[in-house]
C-alpha positions, -999 to 999 in steps of 0.1 A, spaced: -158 -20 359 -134 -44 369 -148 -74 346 -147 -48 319 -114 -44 325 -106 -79 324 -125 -91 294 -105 -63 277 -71 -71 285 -82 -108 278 -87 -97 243 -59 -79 238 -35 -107 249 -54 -132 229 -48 -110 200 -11 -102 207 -10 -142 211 -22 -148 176 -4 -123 161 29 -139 171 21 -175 163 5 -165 130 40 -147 121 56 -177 136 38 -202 113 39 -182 81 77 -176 86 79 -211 89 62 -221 55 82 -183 39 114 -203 48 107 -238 40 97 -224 1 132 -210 2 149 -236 6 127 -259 -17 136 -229 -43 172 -227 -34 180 -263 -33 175 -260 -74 185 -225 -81 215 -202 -68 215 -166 -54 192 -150 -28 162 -161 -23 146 -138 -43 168 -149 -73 154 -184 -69 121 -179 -66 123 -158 -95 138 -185 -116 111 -209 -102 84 -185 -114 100 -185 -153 112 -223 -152 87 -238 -179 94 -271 -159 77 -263 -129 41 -271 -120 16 -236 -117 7 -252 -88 45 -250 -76 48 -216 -90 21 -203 -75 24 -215 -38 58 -216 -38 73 -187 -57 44 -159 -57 34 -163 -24 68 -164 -9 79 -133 -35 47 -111 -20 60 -124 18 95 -114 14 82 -81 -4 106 -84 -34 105 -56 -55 125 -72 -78 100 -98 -91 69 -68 -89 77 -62 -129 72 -95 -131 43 -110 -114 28 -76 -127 32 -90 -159 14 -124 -150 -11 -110 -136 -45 -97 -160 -64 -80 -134 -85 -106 -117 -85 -100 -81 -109 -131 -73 -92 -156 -100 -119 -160 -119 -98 -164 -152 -81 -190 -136 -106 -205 -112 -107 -249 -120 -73 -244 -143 -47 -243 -113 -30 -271 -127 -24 -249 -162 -24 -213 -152 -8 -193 -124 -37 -178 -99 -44 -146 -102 -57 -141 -67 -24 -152 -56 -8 -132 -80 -26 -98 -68 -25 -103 -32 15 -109 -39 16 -74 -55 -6 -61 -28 21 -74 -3 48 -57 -23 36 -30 -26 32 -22 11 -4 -34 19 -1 -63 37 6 -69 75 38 -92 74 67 -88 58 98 -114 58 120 -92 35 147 -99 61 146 -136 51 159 -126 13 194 -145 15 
């Protein structure tokens, strides 16, 4: 009983662990797009990402890793109209699979609207500045 006990609450502190350092280490890349976003736009966060997104300028590549992914962490319902917009129903990016460098992902895109939309674990809304 008492080994079961222990291999138990081994578990659970491993997961508790990994929970906090994957939070950690996603917060760290949620704010390091901001800044990246916000050292070429103004407003919140959210407005600069935004801007990234519609900037014909920027790489898909940027705009996807940068400004979708970081919209769907910060849960921005602002941008959902848009990256609903982008997006053409393709949950596994197959319209886009081999064109990253010419088309914004669409896996990205939906598991950015998934985020907004309440069905994701993390949220860094608080980081929208």
């Amino acid at each position: 009983m008492k080994l079961a006990l222990k291999i138990t609450s081994a578990t659970i502190f491993l997961l508790v662990l990994a929970y906090f350092i994957l939070r950690v280490w996603i917060g760290g890349s949620v704010k390091e797009n901001i800044a990246i976003a916000k050292d070429i736009y103004h407003g919140t966060a959210e407005d600069a990402l935004i801007e990234m997104l519609q900037d014909e300028s920027i790489s898909t590549n940027d705009k996807t890793h940068i400004a979708v992914w970081t919209l769907g962490q910060l849960h921005s319902e602002k941008a959902l109209p848009l990256l609903k917009e982008l997006y053409m129903e393709d949950p596994e990016g197959k319209t886009c699979y081999g064109n990253h460098d010419t088309e914004i992902c669409q896996y990205e895109l939906f598991k950015a609207i998934e985020a907004i939309e309440g069905k994701m674990l993390f949220s860094f809304a608080h980081l929208n500045k």
